[in-house]
N, C-alpha and C positions, 0 to 999 in steps of 0.2 A: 525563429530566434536567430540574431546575428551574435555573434563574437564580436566584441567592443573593442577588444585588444588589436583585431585584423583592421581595423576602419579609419583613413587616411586623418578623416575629420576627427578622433578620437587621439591620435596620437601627434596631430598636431595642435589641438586645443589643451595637449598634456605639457606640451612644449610652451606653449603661451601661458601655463599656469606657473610656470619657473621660471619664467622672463619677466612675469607682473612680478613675483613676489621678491623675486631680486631689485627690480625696479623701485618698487615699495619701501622696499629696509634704506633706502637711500633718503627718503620721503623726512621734513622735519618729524619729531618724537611728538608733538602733540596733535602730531593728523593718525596716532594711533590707533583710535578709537572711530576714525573720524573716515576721511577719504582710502586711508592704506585697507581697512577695514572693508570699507565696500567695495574696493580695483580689486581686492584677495577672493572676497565671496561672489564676486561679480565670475570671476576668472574660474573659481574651482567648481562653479556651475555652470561652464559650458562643458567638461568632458564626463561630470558628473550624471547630468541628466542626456546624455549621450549614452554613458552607462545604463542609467536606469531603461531606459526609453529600450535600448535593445533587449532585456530578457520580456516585455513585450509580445502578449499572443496575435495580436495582429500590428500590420502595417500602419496601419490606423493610429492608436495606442502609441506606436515608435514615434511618427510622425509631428504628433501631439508632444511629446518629449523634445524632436530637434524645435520644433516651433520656440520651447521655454529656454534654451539652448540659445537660439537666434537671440530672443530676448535680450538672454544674460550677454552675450558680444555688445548689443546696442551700449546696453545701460553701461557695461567698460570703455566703449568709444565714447562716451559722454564723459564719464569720471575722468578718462584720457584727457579729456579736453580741456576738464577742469584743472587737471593739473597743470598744463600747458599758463592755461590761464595764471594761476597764481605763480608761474615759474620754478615751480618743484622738476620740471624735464624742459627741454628744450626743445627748441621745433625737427632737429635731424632724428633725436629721439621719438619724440613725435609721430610723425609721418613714418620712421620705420616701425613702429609696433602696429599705428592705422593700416598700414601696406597687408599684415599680415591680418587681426581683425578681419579685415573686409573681405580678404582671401577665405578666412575660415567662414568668414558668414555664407559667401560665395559657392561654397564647395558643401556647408550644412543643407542649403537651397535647394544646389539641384540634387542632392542625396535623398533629399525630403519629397522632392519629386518624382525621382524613381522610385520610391515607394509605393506612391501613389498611383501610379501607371501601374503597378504589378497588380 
């Protein structure tokens, strides 16, 4: 079993969870329900099943967790895009939250990998 609280990917997907949802409340009031909704749930399941995935009896088991993790980054680099698209952020915003995304998917990868080896 690892400690979630010790894991670089866990506490920088806690970071990117306060930067979407900041991000979000700037979002017009009627993507409410709508896009802010899914960038939030998108965001608070990557450190979430990050979490879950570590109390995990085997490697295996955790593995399967960052996979759903990886997931949930995608499906926010998409919503990201959509925002982009309808002009809710701009492209410097942008490209610095994609920067970080890709970094975390990056770093969930080869985490998931060392796993796997073990």
């Amino acid at each position: 079993m690892h400690n979630f609280r010790k894991l670089d990917i866990w506490t920088k997907s806690m970071s990117l969870v306060t930067e979407i949802y900041q991000l979000t409340n700037l979002f017009p009031a009627h993507e409410r329900f709508g896009l802010i909704s899914q960038m939030q749930r998108a965001a608070v399941s990557l450190p979430t099943n990050i979490a879950e995935g570590s109390a995990k009896s085997s490697n295996k088991d955790f593995a399967r967790f960052l996979e759903m993790s990886i997931g949930s980054s995608l499906e926010l680099e998409t919503e990201l895009t959509i925002a982009l698209n309808l002009k809710y952020i701009d492209s410097v915003v942008f490209e610095s939250i994609q920067d970080k995304i890709i970094e975390l998917q990056k770093m969930i990868i080869g985490f998931k990998n060392k796993l796997n080896k073990e």
